[in-house]
Each structure stands twice: as structure tokens, then as C-alpha cells.
N, C-alpha and C positions, 0 to 999 in steps of 0.2 A: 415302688413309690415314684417311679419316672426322674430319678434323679443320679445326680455321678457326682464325685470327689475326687481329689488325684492328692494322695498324702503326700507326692512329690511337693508339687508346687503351692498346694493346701487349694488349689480352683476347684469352682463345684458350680454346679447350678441344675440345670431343669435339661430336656431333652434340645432344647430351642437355644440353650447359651451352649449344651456341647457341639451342634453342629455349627453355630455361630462360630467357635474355638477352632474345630478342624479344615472348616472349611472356609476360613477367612471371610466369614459374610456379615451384613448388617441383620437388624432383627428381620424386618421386613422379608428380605432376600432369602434370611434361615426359613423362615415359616412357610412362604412359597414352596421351595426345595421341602423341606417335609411332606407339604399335600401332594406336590408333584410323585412323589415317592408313595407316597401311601393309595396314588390316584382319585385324589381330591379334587376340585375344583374350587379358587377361592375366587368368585365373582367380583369385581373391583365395584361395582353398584346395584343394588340391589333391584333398582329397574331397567339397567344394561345389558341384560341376559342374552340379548342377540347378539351385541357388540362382543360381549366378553364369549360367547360361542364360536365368531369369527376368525378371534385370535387364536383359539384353543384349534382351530379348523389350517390357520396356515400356519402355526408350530408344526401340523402335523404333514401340514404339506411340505413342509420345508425339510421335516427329520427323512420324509420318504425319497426327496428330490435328494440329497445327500446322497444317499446307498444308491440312489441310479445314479449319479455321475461317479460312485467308488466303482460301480460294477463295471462301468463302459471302458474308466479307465485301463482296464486289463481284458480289453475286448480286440480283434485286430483293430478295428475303426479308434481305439486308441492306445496305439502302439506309439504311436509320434507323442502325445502329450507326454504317456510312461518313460520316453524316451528324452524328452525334453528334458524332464524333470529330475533322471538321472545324470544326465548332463551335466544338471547344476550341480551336482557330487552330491545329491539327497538322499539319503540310506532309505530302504525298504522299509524301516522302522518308522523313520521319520514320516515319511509318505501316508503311514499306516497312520500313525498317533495324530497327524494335524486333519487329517479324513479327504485328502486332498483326491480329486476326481477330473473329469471332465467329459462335457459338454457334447454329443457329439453334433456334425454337420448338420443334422436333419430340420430345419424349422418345429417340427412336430411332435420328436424324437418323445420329448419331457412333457409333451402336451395329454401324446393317446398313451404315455405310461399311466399320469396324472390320472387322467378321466375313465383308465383302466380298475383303476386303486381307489375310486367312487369319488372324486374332487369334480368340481363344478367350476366351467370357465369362468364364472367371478370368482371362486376362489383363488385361483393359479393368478388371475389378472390385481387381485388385492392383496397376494403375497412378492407380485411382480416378479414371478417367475415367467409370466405369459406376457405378450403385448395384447391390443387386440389392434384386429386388421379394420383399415375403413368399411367392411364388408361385417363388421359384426363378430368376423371368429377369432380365436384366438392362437395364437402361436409364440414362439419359447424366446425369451428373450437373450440367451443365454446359448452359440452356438461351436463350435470346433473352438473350446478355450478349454486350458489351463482350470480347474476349478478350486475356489479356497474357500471353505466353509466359514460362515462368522460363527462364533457360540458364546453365548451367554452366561452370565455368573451362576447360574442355575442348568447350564450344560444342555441348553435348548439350542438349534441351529434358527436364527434369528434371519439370516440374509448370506449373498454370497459375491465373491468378489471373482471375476473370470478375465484370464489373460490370454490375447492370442499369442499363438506362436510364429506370426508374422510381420510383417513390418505395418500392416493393415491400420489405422487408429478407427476406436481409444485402442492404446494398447491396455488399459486396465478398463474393466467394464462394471459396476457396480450395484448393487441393488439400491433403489430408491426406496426414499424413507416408504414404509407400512405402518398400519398397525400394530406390529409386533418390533418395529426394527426403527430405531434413530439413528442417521450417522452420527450425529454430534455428541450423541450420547454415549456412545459406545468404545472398546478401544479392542484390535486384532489380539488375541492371543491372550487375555486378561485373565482368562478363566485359569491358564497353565501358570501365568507368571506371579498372580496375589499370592501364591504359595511358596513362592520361591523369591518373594521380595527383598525379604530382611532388610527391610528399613532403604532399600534403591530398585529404584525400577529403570529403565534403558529404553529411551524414547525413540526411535526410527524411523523411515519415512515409508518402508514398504514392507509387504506380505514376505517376499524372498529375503528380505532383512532379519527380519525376526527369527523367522522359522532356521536361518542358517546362523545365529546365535545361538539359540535353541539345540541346535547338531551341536552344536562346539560347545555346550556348557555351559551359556550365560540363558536361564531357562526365566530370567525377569524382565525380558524382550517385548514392547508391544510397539504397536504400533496406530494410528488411525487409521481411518476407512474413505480414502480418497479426496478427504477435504484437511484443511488446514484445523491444526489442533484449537479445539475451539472453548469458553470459560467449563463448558458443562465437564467435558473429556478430564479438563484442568483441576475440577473439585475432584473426581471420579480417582484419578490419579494422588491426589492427598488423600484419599481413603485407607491405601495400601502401602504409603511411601512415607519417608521423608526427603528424601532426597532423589531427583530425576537428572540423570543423566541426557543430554540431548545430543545424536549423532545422528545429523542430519548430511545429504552431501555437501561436499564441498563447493558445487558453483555456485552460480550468484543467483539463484532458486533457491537453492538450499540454504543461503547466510540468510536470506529475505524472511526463509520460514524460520528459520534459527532465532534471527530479531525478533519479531511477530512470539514466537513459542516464548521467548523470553519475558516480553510484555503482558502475557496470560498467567503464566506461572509465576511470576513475582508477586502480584498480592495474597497467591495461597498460603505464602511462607513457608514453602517446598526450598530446601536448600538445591541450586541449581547451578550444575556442570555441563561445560559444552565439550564435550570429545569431537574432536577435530581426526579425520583418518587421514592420512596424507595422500599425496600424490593424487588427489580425485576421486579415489576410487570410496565406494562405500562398502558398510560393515562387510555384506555378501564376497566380493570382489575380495576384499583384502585379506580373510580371513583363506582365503582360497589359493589366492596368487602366494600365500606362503608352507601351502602345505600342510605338514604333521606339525610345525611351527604356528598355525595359523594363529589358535586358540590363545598359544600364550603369549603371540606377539600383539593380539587385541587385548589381552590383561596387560599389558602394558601401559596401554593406550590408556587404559581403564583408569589404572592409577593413579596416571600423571596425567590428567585433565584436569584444567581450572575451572573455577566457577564462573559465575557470567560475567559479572564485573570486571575481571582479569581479560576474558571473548571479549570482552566491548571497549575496554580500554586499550588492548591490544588492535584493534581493527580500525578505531579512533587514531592510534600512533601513528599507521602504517599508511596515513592520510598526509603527514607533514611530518619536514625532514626538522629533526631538533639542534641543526647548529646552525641554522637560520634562526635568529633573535624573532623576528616580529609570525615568523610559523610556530617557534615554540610557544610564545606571546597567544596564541589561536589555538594549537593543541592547550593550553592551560583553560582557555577563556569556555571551550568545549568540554572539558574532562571536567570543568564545574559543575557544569551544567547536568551533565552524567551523575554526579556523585549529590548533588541535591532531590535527585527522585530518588534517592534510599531514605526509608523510614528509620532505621538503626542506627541515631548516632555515634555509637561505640565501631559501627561498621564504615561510617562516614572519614572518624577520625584517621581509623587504621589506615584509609587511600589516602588522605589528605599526609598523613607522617609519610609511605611510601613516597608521592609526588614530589614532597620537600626534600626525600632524598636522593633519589634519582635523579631533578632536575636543580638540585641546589639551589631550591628556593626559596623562599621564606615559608614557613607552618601558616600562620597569622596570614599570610596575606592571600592566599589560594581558602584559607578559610574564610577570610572575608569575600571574596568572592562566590563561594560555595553558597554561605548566609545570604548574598544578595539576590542570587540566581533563585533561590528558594522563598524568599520574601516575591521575588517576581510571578512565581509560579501561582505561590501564594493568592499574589492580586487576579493574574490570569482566570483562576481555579473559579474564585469567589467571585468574578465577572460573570464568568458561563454559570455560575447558581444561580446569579440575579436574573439573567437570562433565562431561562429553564422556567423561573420561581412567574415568571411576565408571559412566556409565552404559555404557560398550565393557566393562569388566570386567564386569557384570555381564549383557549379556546375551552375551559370546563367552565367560563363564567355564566353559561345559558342550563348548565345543570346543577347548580348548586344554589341555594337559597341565600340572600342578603348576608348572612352571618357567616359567610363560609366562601366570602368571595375573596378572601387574604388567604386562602390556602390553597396546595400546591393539589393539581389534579391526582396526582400517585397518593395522597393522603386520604383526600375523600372516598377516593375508589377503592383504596384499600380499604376503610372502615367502613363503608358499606359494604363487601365484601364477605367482610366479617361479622358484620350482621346478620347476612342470609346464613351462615352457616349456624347462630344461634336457635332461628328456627329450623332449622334442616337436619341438626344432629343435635337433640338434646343432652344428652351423655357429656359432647364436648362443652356444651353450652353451662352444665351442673360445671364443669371443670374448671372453666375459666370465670363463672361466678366468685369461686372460693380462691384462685388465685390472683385477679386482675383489677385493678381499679377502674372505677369507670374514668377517672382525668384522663389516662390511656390515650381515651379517645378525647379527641380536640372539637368537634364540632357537634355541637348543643346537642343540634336534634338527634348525631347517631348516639351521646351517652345519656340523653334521657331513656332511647329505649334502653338500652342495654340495665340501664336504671330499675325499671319498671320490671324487665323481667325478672332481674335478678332477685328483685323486694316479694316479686309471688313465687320464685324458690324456693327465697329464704324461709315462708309462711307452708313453703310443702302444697303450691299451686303450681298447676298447671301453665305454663308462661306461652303457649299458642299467640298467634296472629288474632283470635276472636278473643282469649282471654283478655288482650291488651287493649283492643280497638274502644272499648268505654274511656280510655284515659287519652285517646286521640282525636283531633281535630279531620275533619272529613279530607283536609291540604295533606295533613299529615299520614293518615291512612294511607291514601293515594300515592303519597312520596314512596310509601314503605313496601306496597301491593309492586311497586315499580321497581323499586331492588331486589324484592325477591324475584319479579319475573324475569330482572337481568341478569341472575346470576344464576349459574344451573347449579346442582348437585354435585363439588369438588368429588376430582377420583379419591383421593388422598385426603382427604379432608384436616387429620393430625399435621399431616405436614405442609399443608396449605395453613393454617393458623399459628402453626411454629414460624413460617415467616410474615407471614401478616402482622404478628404481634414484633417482631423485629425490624420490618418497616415502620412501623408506629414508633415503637422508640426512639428510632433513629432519625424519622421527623421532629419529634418531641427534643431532640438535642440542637436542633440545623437554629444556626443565626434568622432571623428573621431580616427584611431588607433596611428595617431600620437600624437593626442592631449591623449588620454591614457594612450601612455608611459609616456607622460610628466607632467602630474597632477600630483599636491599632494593630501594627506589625506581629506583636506575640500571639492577639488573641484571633486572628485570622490563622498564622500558623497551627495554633492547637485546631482550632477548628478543620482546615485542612489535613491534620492527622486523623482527626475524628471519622472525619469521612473515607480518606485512603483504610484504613481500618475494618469500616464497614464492608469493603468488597471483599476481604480477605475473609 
């Protein structure tokens, strides 16, 4: 019947919710991974076939470029990298499991394997394995480094990161975004650590970081891919967690990304700790410098780490001395200021009782300031909307009709948007018939059509572009022939209207600029929740 139960825990479902189960995946992700398995191909558009051949063309480039840089690695010409890499106390095991390689000297080395193995220099050059030379040909972008495979939630080698072993820069060399590979999107080691998360994943800044937790037993290690942790990395990480640990270095690179990571991961609603390693040294380093200790002197670490609040107020103290009156007077005036960007007022109160007692100061009066600081923000916030809401009128005022020049560009677009996809997937368009109002949508003309088609649905008509055009005016035809030929054919289409329909809502709640001027202090605040809320 294609089905399982577990009379353990009473879970059951279809082949698609068991590998969803084992292998920590979303639906999506599961379904992939099954055709991948079964050797299927699932086209992401049904007139994209060359695009979607491409990808299928440098996954495969990419799986085969792996195994030649595992091979070289234990070749003489990579004695130095094996060597390297034992260096860093990385067991044979380890080496084995993360598929680690390298790259040799040759410019060409990965080129005449490549086009041995039937790849084509556009292929190699659009998985960016290759450059090309101003002369047309191609050659390997990747030479006498260190190599560290990326891989994917579906165990695909996606892109790869290469280190030399010289003082030479970059000292880290990376693959640039493809068609198969986002930095932003992505995170080092994900595929090992969603399994091993249990509710904390352990945020880091490098390849050798990870992978040397990973040796010592913390196997829910990732890391990013040479850029700053970025919103997408941020959601990607709520998927598997509740909680992120952030151990980043300790210099003032490191605090900068530290702040920065903290400012990404606070609207997730990721509970968030900053592990601090001492003396400078990061994970790799410290875990090393103590030996057969190492492992449990980083669970140490592990434990007693605070959360960010605690990093930031801490960091905040260490700015002004507190038996100076008018510096403690400024760390208070600061640590307000700190404690009104929290959305949690149960989390507001508990620093607010803390400050009053450690500084012996009044409750009320740090909390008045806290309310003042956030009533500011407040104003600040609802400035930059008025702002935003002025400059979208003015430059989407030349594509929008009379009746839709009070609205913000992000609303229109989006509801047009969402109109092409009515005609473009009928399936989704039957769906959100039965579930969606047209008020939804705010601007006349996109819920008349939405209107129209819906009423020859509902009658078991055909709802096309020519079904409709007798109930339109030749302006409006023409408006409509023009949305659809701006908007192509989403990859994703489900989940392009999952958030379209949550842009619109969230329009459909925003102040308007009269209601702005007219609000007081409370109704500005809730509305400023409203909004922080939406990013989360």
C-alpha cells in the first residue's frame, strides 16, 4: 500500500512523510531525493527543459570533479595537501566522511579530465569549475588547494571551497553563485548536522571549524560559505533549530559578524547564544591546544554561554566605567535603548529588574526610559514607511492607473503578480478561487478580474485570457496582455502565492498616511509590532 506506521510513537504516513521523518527534509526536498533515487528527473518548468538539463549536466559535473580532487589527494603531487591536513590532527576518517580533496598545480589538470568524461567548456565554465581565458579556452579555476566539497540537503556536490597552503591570497577560494549553487542560500555541513541538531545547531565562521567539531563530537556544526550569514541562511537555519549557538572569532571581525548575525537571527525567533572561546583562539585552535581535553573543555564553553542580550550588554558595560555617575547615567541611557528593540515584554522586564539590581536603580525609571526609547523608534520606524509609501508612489506612479496611485509599489506588483499566475496554473487558480476573497486584493481592476474568473469557475467555465476579454474594455485588455507578458512562468509557483498572499495581507493591515498622522503613541506601537512580526 506504500505506507508505514511506528506503533511506537503511533507516526505513519506515505513513502514522502517517511523520508521527510528520517531524513529531516521538507516536502519538497523529500520528493526530489526520492526521484533523485529512483533516477527521475523532476523538470522545475515544463518549458525549461534545457535549463533544467544544464543543472542535471553540472550536478554531474560537480559529483565527478569531487572524486578527481579525492583521487589527486593521495597522489604524490598531493602529498602536501594529505599532509597539510593531517597536520590539523584530521583523522583519515574524517578526511574520508567530509570527501575532502585537492586541486592539483596544473591550470588544465580538471579541465582535460572534465572533457575526457564528455563535459563541454560551457559546461565546466557554468558550474565554474573552469574560467575562460581571453582567448576563448577554458581552464580550472581551482589550482594546488586544499579542497572542500559543498553538498546539498539531497547529497548533491553543489560548489566547492579551496584553500591554499600558502601565504598566497585569497587564502579561501570559492565557487561563484550557478545555476545549481547559492552562497546565501546555502550552509557548510548541513546535510551532516540537521540530523544531529536536536533542537541546537553551532554557527561558525570556517570549513576547518566545523569539520574539527565534527572530530570531537559536536556533529551540529555549520557554517557559511565565505560571505556574511545572510536572511535566507537565517530562515534555512529555523528549519532545523531552535536554538543557534554563535561562535564566531574573537577579534573585532569576528564581534562585527557576531553583531551583524545577531541582527539576522533575532526576527526568526531562534533562541540565541554567543559562545565566546577565549584567549582568541577559535573552535579549531582551542579544541586542539587542549588535547584529549579538548572536546570537553569546548562542552564547557558550550554550557555556560549566554544569550545575546547578556554578548550585548556585556560588550555595552565594557564601554564605561560604572563608578563614574554621569558614564553609568550613558551605560543606562544605552542599555535602554538595547532593551526596547526586544519584541518580548516578559523578556524586557526580566533586564529591566536585572539593571535595577545590579545598578541600584529605580525599576520605573529605566523603564520609563526603555518606553521612551521605543515610542521613539516607534516615530523613527513610521517615518521611514511614510517615506517608502512617497517614494513607491512616485516612481510606480507612471504604471499604475488613477485609482491605484495611493498605493505602495510592492502591493501592485505583487497583485499583479498574482494574477499572471491565475492564468498560467489553473489548478492553483481553482484553489485560491475557493479559498480567497477577492477584497484581498485592493486595487479595482486586479479584483474585478480575479472576479470574473472566478464567477466562470464557479459556472464550470473555462476562465482563459479570450474567455474573459468580452467583459473587458480594449485599456483593460491591453493592461492585462502586459502583466502577463511581465511576468514569466514562476519556478515555484505554490510557493510564490504562499507569499504573495502574505504580502497582501500584510499590506491590508499597514496604516495608511492618514491614518499615521493621526495615531497616537499605543496605536503606532502595535502597529510597529505588526510589522517587526511580519519579518519573523
Amino acid at each position: 500500500m506504500g505506507i508505514y506506521h511506528c506503533f511506537g510513537c503511533q507516526e505513519g504516513g506515505d513513502v514522502i512523510q517517511f523520508i521527510r521523518k528520517i531524513e529531516n527534509l521538507d516536502y519538497v526536498d523529500a520528493v526530489k531525493l526520492l526521484a533523485q533515487k529512483a533516477g527521475m528527473t523532476i523538470p522545475e518548468n515544463s518549458f525549461d527543459q534545457g535549463s533544467s538539463r544544464l543543472r542535471q549536466r553540472i550536478y554531474e559535473a560537480n559529483r565527478e570533479t569531487a572524486r578527481f580532487y579525492v583521487k589527486a589527494l593521495y597522489t604524490p603531487e598531493g602529498k602536501e595537501a594529505l599532509n597539510y591536513l593531517l597536520e590539523r590532527k584530521l583523522t583519515p576518517k574524517t578526511i574520508t566522511h567530509f570527501g575532502l580533496g585537492y586541486s592539483p598545480k596544473s591550470r588544465f589538470a580538471l579541465v582535460n579530465h572534465l572533457k575526457s568524461k564528455g563535459f563541454s567548456s560551457t559546461e565546466m565554465i557554468q558550474a565554474n569549475l573552469a574560467n575562460q581565458s581571453q582567448k576563448g579556452y577554458p581552464y580550472d579555476r581551482f589550482t594546488d588547494r586544499v579542497m572542500f566539497p559543498i553538498i546539498d540537503l539531497q547529497k548533491r556536490v553543489i560548489a566547492f571551497g579551496g584553500r591554499i597552503m600558502s601565504d598566497i591570497k585569497p587564502k579561501y577560494l570559492n565557487t561563484s553563485d550557478t545555476p545549481v549553487f547559492s552562497k546565501s542560500r546555502n550552509l557548510f555541513a548541513l546535510q551532516f548536522a540537521k540530523n544531529e541538531a536536536h533542537g541546537q545547531l553551532i554557527l561558525v565562521e570556517g570549513y576547518m571549524d566545523v569539520i574539527a567539531l565534527h572530530q570531537a563530537g559536536f556533529q551540529n556544526a555549520v557554517a557559511t560559505l565565505g560571505t556574511a550569514l545572510t536572511k535566507e541562511q537565517a530562515t534555512l537555519l529555523k528549519r532545523y533549530c531552535d536554538e543557534i549557538v554563535i561562535c564566531y572569532d574573537a577579534d573585532r571581525a569576528g564581534q562585527t559578524a557576531t553583531a551583524r548575525a545577531i541582527d539576522i537571527l533575532r526576527p526568526t525567533g531562534l533562541n540565541i547564544k554567543i559562545l565566546t572561546v577565549p584567549d582568541g583562539k577559535d573552535p579549531d585552535e582551542f579544541i586542539k591546544s587542549h588535547g584529549d581535553q579538548g572536546a570537553a573543555r569546548f562542552r564547557m564553553l558550550l554550557e555556560k554561554c549566554g544569550n545575546d542580550i547578556d554578548y550585548r550588554m556585556n560588550k555595552l558595560r565594557s564601554n564605561y566605567d560604572m563608578d563614574v555617575t554621569l558614564q553609568r547615567v550613558s551605560f543606562l541611557t544605552e542599555a535602554a535603548k538595547l532593551l526596547s528593540t526586544l519584541d518580548n515584554s516578559i523578556e524586557r522586564d526580566v533586564y529591566i529588574s536585572k539593571l535595577s539590581e545590579e545598578l541600584n536603580v529605580d525599576k520605573n525609571a529605566i523603564k520609563q526610559q526603555v518606553d521612551k526609547s521605543m515610542r521613539r523608534q516607534a516615530r523613527d520606524s513610521i517615518q521611514k514607511l511614510q517615506k517608502d509609501i512617497q517614494r513607491d508612489l512616485i516612481s510606480g506612479s507612471k504604471q499604475r492607473s488613477p485609482s491605484e496611485q495611493g498605493f505602495s509599489l510592492r502591493l501592485v506588483s505583487t497583485e499583479e503578480a498574482l494574477v499572471a499566475i491565475l492564468f498560467t496554473d489553473p489548478d492553483i487558480a481553482l484553489e485560491l478561487f475557493r479559498t480567497t476573497s477577492p477584497e484581498l486584493f485592493q486595487s479595482d481592476f486586479h479584483q474585478r478580474i480575479f472576479r470574473l474568473m472566478k464567477s466562470r469557475a464557479d459556472e464550470g467555465l473555462e476562465f482563459g485570457i479570450t474567455d474573459i476579454s468580452d467583459s473587458l474594455t480594449d485599456q483593460e485588455m491591453n493592461r492585462l496582455s502586459g502583466i502577463l507578458s511581465s511576468h514569466p512562468r514562476e519556478d515555484d509557483p505554490k510557493a510564490a502565492v504562499k507569499a504573495y498572499l502574505e504580502i497582501l495581507r500584510e499590506e491590508k493591515e499597514k496604516l495608511t498616511p492618514e491614518e499615521i498622522a493621526k495615531a497616537d503613541d499605543e496605536t503606532l506601537l502595535e502597529q510597529i509590532r505588526r510589522l517587526r512580526n511580519k519579518k519573523q
